[in-house]
mmCIF file of the N, C-alpha and C atoms, coordinates in Angstrom:
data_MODEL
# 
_entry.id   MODEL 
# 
loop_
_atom_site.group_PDB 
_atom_site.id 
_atom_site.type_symbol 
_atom_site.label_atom_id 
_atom_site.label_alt_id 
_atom_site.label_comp_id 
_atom_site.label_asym_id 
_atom_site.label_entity_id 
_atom_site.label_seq_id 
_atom_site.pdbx_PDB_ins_code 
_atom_site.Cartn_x 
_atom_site.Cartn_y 
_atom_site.Cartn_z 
_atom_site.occupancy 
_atom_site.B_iso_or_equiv 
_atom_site.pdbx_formal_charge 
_atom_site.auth_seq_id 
_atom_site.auth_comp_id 
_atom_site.auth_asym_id 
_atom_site.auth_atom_id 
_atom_site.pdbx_PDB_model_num 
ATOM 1   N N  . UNK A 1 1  ? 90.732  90.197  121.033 1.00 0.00 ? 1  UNK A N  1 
ATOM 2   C CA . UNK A 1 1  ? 90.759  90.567  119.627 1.00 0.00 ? 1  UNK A CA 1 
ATOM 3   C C  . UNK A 1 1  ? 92.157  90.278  119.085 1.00 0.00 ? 1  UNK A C  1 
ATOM 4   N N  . UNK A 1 2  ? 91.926  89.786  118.202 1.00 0.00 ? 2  UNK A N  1 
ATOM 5   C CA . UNK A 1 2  ? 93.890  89.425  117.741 1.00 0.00 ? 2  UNK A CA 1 
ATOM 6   C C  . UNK A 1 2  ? 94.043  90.596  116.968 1.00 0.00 ? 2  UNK A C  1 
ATOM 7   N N  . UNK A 1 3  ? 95.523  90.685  117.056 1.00 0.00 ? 3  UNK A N  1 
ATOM 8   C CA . UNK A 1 3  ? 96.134  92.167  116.985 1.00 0.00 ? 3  UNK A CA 1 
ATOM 9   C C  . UNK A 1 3  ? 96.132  92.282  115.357 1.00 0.00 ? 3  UNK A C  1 
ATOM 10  N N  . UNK A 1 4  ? 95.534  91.408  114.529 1.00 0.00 ? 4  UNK A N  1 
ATOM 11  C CA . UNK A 1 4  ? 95.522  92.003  113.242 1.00 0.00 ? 4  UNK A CA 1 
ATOM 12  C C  . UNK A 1 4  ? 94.140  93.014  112.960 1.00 0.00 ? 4  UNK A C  1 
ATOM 13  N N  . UNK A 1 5  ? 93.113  92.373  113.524 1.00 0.00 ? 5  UNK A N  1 
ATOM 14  C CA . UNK A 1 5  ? 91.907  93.331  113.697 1.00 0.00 ? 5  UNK A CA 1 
ATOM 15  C C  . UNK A 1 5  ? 92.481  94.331  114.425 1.00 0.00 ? 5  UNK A C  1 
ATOM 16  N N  . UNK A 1 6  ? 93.396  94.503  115.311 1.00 0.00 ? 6  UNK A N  1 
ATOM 17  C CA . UNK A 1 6  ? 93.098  95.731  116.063 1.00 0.00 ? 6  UNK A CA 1 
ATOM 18  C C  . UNK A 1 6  ? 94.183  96.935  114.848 1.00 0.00 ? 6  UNK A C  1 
ATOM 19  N N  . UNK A 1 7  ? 94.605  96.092  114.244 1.00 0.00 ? 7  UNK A N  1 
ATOM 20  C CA . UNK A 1 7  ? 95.668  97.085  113.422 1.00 0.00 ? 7  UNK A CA 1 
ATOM 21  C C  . UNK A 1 7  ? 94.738  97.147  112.063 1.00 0.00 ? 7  UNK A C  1 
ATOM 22  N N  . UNK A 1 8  ? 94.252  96.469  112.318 1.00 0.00 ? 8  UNK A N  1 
ATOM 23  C CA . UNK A 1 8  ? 92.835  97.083  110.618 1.00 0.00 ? 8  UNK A CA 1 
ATOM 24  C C  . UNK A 1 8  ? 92.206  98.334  111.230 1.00 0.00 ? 8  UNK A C  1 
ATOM 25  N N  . UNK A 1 9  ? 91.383  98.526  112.271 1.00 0.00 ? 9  UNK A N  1 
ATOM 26  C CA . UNK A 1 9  ? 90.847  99.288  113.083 1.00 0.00 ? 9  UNK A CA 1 
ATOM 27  C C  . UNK A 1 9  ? 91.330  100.919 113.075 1.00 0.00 ? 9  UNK A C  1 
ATOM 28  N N  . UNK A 1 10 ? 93.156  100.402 113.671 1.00 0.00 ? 10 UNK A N  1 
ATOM 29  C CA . UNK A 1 10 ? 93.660  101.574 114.003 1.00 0.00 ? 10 UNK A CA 1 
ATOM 30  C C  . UNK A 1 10 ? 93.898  102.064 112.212 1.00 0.00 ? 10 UNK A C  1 
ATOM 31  N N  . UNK A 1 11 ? 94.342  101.468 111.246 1.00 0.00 ? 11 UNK A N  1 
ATOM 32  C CA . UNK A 1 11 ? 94.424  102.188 110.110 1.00 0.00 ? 11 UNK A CA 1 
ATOM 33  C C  . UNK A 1 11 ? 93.116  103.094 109.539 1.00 0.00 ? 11 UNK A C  1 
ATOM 34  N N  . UNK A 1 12 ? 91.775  102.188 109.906 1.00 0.00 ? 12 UNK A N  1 
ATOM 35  C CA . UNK A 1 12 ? 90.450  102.694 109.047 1.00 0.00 ? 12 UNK A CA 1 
ATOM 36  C C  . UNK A 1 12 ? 90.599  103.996 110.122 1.00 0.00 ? 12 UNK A C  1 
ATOM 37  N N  . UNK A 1 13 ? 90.703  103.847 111.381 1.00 0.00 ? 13 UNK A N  1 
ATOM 38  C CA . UNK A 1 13 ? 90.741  105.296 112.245 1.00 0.00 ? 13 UNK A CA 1 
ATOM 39  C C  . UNK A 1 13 ? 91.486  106.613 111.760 1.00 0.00 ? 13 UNK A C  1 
ATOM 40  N N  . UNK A 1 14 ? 92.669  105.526 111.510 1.00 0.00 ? 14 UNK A N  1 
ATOM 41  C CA . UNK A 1 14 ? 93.419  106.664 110.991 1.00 0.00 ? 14 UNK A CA 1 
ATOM 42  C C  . UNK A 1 14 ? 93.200  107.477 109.422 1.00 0.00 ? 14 UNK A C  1 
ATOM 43  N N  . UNK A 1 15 ? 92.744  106.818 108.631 1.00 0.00 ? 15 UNK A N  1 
ATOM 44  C CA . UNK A 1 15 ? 91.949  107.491 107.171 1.00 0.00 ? 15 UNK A CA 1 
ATOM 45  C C  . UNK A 1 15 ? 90.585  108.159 107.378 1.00 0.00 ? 15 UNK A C  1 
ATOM 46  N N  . UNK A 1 16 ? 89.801  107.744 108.333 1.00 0.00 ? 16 UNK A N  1 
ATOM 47  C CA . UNK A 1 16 ? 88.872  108.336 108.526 1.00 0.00 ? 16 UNK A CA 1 
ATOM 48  C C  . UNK A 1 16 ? 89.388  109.569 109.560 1.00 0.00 ? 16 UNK A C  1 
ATOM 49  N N  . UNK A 1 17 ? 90.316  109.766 110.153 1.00 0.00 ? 17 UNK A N  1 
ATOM 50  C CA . UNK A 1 17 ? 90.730  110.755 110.921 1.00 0.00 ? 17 UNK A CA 1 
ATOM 51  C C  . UNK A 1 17 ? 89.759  110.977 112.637 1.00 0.00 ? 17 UNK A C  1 
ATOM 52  N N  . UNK A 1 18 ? 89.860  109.605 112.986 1.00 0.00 ? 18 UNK A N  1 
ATOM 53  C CA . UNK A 1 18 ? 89.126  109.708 114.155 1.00 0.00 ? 18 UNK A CA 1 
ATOM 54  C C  . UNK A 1 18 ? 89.834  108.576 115.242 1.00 0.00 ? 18 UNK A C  1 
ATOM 55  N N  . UNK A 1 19 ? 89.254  108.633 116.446 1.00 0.00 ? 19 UNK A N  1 
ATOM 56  C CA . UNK A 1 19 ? 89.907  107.306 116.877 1.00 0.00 ? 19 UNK A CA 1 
ATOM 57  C C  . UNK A 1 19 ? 88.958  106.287 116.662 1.00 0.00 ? 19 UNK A C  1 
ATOM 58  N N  . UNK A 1 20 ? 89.843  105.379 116.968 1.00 0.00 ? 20 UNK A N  1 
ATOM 59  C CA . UNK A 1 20 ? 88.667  103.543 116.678 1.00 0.00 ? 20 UNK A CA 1 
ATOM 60  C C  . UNK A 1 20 ? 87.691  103.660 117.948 1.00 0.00 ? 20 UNK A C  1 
ATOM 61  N N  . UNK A 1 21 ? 87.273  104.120 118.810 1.00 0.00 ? 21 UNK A N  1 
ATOM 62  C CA . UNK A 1 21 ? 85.985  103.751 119.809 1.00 0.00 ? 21 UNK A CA 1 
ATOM 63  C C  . UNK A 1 21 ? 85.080  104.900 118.924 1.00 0.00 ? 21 UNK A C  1 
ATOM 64  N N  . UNK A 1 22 ? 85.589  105.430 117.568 1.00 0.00 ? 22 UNK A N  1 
ATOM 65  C CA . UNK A 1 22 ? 84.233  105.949 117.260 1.00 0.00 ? 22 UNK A CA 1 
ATOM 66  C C  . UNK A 1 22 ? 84.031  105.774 115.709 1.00 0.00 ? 22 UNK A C  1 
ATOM 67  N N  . UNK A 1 23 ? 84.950  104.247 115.355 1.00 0.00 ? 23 UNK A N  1 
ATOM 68  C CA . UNK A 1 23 ? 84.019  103.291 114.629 1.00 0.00 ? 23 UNK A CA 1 
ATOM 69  C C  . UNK A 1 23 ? 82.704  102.378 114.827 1.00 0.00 ? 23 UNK A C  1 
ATOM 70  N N  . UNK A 1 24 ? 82.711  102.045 114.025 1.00 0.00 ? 24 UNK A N  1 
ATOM 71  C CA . UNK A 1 24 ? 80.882  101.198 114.402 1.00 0.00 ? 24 UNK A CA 1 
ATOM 72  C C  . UNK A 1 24 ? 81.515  100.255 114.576 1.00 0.00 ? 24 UNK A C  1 
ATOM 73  N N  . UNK A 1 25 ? 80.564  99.174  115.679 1.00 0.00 ? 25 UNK A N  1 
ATOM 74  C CA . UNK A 1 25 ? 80.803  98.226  115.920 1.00 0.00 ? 25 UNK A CA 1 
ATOM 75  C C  . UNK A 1 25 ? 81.657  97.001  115.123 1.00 0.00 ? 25 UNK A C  1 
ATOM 76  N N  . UNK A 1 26 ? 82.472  96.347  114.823 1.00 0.00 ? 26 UNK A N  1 
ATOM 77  C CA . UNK A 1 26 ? 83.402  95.634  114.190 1.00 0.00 ? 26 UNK A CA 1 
ATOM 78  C C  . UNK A 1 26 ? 81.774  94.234  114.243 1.00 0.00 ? 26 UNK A C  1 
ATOM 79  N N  . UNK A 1 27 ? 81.280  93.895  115.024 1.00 0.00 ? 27 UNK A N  1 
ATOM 80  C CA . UNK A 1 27 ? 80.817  92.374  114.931 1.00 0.00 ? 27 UNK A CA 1 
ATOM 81  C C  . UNK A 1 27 ? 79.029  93.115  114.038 1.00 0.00 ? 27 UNK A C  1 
ATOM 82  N N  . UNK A 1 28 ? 79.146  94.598  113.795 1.00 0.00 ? 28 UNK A N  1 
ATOM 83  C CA . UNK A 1 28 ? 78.038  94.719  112.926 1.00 0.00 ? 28 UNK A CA 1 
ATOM 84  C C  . UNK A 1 28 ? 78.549  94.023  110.883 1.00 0.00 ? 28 UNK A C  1 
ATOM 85  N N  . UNK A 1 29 ? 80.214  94.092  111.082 1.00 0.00 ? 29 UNK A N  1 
ATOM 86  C CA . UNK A 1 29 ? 80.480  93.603  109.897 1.00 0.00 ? 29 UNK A CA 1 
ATOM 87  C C  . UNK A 1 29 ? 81.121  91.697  110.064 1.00 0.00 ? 29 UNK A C  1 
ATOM 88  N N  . UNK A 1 30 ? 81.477  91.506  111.295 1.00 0.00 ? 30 UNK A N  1 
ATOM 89  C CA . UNK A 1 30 ? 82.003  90.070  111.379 1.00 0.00 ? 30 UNK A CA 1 
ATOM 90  C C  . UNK A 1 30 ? 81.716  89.789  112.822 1.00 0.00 ? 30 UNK A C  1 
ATOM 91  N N  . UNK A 1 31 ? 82.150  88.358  112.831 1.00 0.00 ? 31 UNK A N  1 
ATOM 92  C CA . UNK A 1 31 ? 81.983  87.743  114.369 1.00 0.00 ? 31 UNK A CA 1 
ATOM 93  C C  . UNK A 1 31 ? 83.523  87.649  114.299 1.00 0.00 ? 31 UNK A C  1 
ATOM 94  N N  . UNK A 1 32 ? 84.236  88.931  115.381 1.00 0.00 ? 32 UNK A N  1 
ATOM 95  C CA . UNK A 1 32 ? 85.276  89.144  116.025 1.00 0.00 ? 32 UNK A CA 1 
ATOM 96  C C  . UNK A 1 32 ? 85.816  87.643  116.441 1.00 0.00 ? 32 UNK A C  1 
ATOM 97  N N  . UNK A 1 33 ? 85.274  87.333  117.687 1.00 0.00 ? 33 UNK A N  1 
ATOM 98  C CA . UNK A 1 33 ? 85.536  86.540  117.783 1.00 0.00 ? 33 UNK A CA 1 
ATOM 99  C C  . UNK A 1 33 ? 85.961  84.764  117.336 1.00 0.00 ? 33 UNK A C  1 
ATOM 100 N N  . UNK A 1 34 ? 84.912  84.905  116.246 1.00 0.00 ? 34 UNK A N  1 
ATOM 101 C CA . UNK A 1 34 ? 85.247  83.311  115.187 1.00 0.00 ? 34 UNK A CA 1 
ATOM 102 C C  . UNK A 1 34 ? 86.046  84.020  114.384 1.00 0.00 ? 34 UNK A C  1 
ATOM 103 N N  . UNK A 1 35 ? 86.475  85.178  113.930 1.00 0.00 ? 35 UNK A N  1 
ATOM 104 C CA . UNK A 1 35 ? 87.635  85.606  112.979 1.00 0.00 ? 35 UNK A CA 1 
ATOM 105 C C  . UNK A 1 35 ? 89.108  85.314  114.077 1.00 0.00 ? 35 UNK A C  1 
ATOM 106 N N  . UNK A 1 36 ? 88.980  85.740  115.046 1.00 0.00 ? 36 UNK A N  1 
ATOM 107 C CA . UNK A 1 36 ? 90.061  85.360  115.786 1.00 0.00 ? 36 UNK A CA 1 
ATOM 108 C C  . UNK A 1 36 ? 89.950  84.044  116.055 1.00 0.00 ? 36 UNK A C  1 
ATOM 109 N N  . UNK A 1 37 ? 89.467  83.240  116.029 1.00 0.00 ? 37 UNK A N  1 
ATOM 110 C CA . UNK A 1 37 ? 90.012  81.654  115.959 1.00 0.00 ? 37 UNK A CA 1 
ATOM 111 C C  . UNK A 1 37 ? 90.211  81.293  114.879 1.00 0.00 ? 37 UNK A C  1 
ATOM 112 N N  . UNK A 1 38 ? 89.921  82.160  113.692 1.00 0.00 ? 38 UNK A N  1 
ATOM 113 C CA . UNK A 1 38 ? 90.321  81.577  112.299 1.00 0.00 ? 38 UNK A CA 1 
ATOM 114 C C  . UNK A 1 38 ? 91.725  81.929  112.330 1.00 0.00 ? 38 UNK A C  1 
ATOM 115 N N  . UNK A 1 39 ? 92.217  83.081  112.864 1.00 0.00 ? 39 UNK A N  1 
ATOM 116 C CA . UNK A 1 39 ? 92.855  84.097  112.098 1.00 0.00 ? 39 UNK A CA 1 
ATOM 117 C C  . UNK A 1 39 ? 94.268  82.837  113.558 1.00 0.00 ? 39 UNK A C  1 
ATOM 118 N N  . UNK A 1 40 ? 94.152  82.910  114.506 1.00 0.00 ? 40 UNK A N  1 
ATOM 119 C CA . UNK A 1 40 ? 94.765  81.804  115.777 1.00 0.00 ? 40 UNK A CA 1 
ATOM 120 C C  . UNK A 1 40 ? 95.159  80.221  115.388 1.00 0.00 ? 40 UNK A C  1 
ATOM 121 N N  . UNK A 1 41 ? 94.012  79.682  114.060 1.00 0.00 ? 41 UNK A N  1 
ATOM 122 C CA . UNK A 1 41 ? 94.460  78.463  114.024 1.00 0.00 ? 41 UNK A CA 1 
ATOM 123 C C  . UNK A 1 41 ? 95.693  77.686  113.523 1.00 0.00 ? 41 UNK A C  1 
ATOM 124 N N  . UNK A 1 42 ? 96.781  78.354  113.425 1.00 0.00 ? 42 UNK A N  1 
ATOM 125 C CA . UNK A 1 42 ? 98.035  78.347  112.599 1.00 0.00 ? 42 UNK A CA 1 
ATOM 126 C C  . UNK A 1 42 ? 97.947  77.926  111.286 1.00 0.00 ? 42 UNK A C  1 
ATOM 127 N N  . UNK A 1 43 ? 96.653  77.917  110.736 1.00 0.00 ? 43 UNK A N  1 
ATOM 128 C CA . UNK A 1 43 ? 96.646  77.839  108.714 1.00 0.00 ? 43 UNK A CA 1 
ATOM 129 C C  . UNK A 1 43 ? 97.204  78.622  108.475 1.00 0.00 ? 43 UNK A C  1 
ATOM 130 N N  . UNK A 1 44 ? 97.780  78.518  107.045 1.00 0.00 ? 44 UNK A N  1 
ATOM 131 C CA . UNK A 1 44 ? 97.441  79.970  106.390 1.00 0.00 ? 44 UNK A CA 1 
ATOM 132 C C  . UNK A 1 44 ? 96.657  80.239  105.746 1.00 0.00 ? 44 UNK A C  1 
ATOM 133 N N  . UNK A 1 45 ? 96.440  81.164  106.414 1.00 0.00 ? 45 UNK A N  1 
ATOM 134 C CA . UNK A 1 45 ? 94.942  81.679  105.939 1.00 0.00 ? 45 UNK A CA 1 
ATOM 135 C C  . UNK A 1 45 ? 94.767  83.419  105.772 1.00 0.00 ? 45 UNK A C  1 
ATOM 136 N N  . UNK A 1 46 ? 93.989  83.321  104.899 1.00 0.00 ? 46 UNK A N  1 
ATOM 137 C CA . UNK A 1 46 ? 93.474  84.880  104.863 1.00 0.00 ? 46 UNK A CA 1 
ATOM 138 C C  . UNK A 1 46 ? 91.967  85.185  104.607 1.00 0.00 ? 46 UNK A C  1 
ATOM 139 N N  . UNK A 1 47 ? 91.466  86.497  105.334 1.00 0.00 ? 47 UNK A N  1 
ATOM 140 C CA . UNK A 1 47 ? 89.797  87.095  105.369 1.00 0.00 ? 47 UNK A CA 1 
ATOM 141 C C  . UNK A 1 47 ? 90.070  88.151  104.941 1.00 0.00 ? 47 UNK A C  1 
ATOM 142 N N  . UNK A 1 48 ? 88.935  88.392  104.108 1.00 0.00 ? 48 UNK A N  1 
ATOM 143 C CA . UNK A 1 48 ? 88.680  89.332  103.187 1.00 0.00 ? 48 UNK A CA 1 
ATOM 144 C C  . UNK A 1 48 ? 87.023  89.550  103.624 1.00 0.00 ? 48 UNK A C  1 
ATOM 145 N N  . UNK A 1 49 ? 86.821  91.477  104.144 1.00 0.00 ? 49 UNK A N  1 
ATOM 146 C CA . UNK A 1 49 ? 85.477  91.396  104.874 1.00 0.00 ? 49 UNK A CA 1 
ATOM 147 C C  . UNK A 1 49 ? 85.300  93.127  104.294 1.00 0.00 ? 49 UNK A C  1 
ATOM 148 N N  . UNK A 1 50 ? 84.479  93.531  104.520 1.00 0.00 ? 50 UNK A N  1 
ATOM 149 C CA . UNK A 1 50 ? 83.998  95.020  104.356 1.00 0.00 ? 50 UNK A CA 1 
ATOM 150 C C  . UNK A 1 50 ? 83.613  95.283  105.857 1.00 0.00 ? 50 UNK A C  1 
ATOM 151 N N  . UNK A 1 51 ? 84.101  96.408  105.796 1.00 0.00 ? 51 UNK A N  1 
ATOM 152 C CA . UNK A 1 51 ? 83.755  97.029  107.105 1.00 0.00 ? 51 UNK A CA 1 
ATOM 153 C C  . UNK A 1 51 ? 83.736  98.515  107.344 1.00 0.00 ? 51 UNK A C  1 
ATOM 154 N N  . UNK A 1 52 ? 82.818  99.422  107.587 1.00 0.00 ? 52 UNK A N  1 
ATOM 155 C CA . UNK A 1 52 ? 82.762  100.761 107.579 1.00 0.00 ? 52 UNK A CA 1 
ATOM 156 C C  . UNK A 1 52 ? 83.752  101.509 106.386 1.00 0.00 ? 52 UNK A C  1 
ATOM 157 N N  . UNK A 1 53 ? 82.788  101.011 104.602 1.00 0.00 ? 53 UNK A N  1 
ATOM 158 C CA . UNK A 1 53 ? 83.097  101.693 103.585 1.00 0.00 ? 53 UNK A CA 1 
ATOM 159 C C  . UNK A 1 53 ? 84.249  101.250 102.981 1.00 0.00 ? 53 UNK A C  1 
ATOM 160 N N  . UNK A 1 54 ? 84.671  100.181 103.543 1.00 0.00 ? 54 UNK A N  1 
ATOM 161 C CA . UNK A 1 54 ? 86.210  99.567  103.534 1.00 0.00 ? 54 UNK A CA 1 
ATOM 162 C C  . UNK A 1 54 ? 86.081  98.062  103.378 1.00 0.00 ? 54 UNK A C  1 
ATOM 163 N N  . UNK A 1 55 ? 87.321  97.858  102.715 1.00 0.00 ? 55 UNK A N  1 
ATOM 164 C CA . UNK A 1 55 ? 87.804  96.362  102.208 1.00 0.00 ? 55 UNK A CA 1 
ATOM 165 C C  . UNK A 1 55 ? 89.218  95.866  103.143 1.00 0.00 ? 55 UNK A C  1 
ATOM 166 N N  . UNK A 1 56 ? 88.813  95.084  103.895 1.00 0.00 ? 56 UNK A N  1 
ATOM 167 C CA . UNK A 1 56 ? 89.429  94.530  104.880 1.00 0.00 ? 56 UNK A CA 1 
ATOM 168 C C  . UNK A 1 56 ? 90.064  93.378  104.021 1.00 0.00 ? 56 UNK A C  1 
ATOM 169 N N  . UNK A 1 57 ? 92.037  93.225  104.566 1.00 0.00 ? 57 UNK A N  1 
ATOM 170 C CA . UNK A 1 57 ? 92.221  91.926  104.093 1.00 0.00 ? 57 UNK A CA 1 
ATOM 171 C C  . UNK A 1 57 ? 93.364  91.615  105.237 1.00 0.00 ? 57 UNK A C  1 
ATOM 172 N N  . UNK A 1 58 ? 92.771  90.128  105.721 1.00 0.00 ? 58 UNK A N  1 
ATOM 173 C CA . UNK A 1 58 ? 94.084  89.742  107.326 1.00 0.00 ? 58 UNK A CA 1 
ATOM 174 C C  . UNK A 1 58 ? 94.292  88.673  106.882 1.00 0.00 ? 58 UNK A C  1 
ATOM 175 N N  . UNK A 1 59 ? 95.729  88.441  107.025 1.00 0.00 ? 59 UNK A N  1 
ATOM 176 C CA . UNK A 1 59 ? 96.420  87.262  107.410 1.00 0.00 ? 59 UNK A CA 1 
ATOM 177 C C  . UNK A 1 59 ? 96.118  86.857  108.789 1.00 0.00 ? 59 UNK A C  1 
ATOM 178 N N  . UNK A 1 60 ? 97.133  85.630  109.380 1.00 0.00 ? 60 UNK A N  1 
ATOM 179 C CA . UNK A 1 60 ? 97.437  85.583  110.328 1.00 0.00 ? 60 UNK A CA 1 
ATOM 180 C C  . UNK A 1 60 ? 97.826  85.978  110.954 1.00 0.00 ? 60 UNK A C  1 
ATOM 181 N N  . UNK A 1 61 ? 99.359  86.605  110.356 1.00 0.00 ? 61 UNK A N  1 
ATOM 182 C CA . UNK A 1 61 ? 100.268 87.699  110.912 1.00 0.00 ? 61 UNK A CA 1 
ATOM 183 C C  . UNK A 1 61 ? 99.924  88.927  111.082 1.00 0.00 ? 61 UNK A C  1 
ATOM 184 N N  . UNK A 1 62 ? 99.825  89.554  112.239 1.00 0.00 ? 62 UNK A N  1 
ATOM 185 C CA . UNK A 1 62 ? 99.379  91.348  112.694 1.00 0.00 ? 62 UNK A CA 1 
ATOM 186 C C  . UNK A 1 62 ? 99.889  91.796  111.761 1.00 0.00 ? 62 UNK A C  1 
ATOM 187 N N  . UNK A 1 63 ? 100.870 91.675  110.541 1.00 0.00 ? 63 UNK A N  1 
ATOM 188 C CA . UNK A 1 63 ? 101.424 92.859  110.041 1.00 0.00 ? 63 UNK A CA 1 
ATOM 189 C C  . UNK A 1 63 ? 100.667 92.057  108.748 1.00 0.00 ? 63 UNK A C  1 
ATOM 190 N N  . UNK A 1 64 ? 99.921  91.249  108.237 1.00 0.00 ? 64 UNK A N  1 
ATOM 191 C CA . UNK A 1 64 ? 99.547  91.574  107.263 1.00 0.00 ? 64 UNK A CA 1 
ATOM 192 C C  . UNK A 1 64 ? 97.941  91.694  107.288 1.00 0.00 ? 64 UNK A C  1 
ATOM 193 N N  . UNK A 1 65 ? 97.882  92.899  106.976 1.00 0.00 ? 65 UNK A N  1 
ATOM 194 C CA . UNK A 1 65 ? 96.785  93.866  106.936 1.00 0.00 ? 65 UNK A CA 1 
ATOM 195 C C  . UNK A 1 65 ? 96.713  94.726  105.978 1.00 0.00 ? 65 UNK A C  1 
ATOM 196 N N  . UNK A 1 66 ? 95.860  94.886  105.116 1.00 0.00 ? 66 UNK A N  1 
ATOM 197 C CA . UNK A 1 66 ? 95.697  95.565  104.084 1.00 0.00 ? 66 UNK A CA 1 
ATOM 198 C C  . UNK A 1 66 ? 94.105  96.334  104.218 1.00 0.00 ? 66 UNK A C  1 
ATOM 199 N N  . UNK A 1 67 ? 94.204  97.784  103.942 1.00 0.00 ? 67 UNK A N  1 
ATOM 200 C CA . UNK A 1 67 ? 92.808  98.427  104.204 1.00 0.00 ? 67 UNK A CA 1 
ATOM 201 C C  . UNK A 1 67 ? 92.595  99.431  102.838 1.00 0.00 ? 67 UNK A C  1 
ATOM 202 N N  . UNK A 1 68 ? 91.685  99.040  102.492 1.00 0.00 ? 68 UNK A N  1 
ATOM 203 C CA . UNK A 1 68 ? 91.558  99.384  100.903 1.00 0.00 ? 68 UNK A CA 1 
ATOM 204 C C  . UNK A 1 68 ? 89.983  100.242 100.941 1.00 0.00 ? 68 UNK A C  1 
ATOM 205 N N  . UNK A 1 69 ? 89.871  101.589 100.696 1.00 0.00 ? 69 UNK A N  1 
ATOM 206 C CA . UNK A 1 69 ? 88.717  101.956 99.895  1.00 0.00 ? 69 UNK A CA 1 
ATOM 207 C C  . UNK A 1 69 ? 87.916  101.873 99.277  1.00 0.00 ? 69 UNK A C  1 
ATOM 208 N N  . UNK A 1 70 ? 86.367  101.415 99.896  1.00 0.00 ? 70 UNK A N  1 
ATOM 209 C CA . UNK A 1 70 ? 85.614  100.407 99.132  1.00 0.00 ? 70 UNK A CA 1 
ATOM 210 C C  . UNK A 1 70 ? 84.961  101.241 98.327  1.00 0.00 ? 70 UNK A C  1 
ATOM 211 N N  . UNK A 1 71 ? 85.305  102.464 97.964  1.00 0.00 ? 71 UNK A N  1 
ATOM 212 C CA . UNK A 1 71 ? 84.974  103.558 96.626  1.00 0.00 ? 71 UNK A CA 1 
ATOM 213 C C  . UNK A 1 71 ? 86.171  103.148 95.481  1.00 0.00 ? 71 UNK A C  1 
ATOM 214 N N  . UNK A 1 72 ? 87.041  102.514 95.509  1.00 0.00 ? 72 UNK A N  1 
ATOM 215 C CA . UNK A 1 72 ? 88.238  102.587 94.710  1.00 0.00 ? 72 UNK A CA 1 
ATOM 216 C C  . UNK A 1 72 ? 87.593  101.422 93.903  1.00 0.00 ? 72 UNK A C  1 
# 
């Protein structure tokens, strides 16, 4: 998993106030894996996905991660 998903994860954990093994599955909202070869291919690039009530946005870079309230 490239470490920008895993730092989307740990934030939605952390707003939802739980840990991440008791989010829902990540590949019920994306294919983990083809996001990490997108997210690996040195473009720049960015994904924008919903995932458990939430608006997911990754760079390439682990630190850019943005987790937004899909009520807002």
């Amino acid at each position: 998993m490239h470490p920008a998903l895993a730092t989307a994860l740990t934030r939605i954990a952390a707003h939802e106030g739980c840990d991440r093994s008791a989010l829902p599955p990540l590949y019920d909202a994306v294919d983990p894996e083809a996001l990490t070869t997108v997210l690996e291919s040195n473009a720049d690039v960015t994904v924008r996905f919903e995932y458990g009530g939430y608006r997911v946005v990754v760079g390439s870079d682990p630190d850019e991660v943005t987790v937004i309230d899909a009520d807002r």
